[in-house]
C-alpha positions in Angstrom: -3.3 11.1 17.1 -0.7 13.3 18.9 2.5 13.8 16.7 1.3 12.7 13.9 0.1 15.2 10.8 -1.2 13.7 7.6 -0.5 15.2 4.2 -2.8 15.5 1.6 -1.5 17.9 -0.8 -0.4 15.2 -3.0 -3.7 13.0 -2.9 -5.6 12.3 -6.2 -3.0 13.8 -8.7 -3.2 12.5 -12.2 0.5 11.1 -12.6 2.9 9.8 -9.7 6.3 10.4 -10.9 9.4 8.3 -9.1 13.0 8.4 -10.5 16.0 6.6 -9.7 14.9 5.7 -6.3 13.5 2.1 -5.5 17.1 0.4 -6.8 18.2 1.5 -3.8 16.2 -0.1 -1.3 15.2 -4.2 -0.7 11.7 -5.4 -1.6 10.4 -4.9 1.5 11.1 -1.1 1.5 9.9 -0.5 -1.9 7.0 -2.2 -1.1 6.3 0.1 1.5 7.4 3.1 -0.2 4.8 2.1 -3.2 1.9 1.5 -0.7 2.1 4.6 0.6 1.7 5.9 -3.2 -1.1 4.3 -3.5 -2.8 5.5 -0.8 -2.9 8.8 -2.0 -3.6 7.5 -5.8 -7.6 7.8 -6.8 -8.1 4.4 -9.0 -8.9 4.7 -13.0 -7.7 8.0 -12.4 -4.3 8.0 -11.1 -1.0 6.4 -12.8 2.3 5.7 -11.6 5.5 6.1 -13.5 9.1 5.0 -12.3 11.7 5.6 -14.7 14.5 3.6 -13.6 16.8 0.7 -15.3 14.8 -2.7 -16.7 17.4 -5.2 -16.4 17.0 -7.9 -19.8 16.0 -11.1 -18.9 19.5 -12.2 -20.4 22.7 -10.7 -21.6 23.1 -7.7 -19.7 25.9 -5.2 -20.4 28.6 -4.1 -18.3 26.9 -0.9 -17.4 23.8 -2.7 -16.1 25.8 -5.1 -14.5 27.9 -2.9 -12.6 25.0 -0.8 -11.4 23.3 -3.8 -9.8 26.2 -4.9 -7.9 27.0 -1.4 -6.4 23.0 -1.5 -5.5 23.7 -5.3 -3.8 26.0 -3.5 -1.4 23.3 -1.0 0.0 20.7 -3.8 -0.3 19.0 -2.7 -3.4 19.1 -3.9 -6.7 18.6 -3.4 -10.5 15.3 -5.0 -11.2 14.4 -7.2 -14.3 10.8 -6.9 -16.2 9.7 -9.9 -14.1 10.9 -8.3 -10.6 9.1 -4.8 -11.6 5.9 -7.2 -12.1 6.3 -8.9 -8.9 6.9 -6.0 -6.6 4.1 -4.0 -8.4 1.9 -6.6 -7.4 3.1 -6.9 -3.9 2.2 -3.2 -3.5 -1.4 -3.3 -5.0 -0.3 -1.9 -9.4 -0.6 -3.7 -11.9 1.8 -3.4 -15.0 0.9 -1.1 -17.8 4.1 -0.9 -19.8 7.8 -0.8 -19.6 8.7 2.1 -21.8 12.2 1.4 -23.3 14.7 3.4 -25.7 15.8 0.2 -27.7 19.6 -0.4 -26.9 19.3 1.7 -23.6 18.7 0.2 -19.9 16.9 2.7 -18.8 13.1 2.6 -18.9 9.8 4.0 -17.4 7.4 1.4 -15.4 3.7 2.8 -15.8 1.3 0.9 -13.2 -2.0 1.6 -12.1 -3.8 0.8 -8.9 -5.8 -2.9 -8.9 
């Protein structure tokens, strides 16, 4: 197609690495931005890690709490366990692990492709 160029540099790597990003952006968006990943992701072979904050299922702190109403403003959020599941699955990953420092919000999501 005219105007179009595909990239392929990034096609088949072993890790896909995305930090501090998707809280930014509504479900649809990060589904779209995750599909995309996928596309260039080679199944058994590649994972994907996002390292961004796991909100508890109850009794979040202040910190967490603060973040995920700044993120409401811009249309993104702070994600729980269960929403990292949910949009993993909308995009075509399943759930690995959540990787978490005990005491600490912050976490890394590993998914692979379905």
């Amino acid at each position: 197609m005219a105007g179009t160029t595909k990239i392929n540099n990034f096609t088949g790597a072993l890790i896909y690495y995305i930090r501090r990003c998707l809280h930014d952006w509504t479900f649809p968006d990060c589904v779209r931005i995750l599909k995309n990943i996928a596309d260039a992701m080679i199944p058994g072979v590649s994972r994907l890690l996002i390292s961004e904050m796991v909100v508890p299922a109850q009794g979040a702190d202040p910190e967490v709490c603060w973040y995920d109403i700044t993120m409401m403003a811009s249309g993104g959020m702070e994600r729980t366990e269960k929403q990292w599941i949910e949009l993993l699955d909308a995009s075509g990953f399943k759930l690995r692990k959540v990787w978490q420092v005990p005491g600490s919000n912050n976490g890394v999501v590993e998914a692979y492709l379905k």
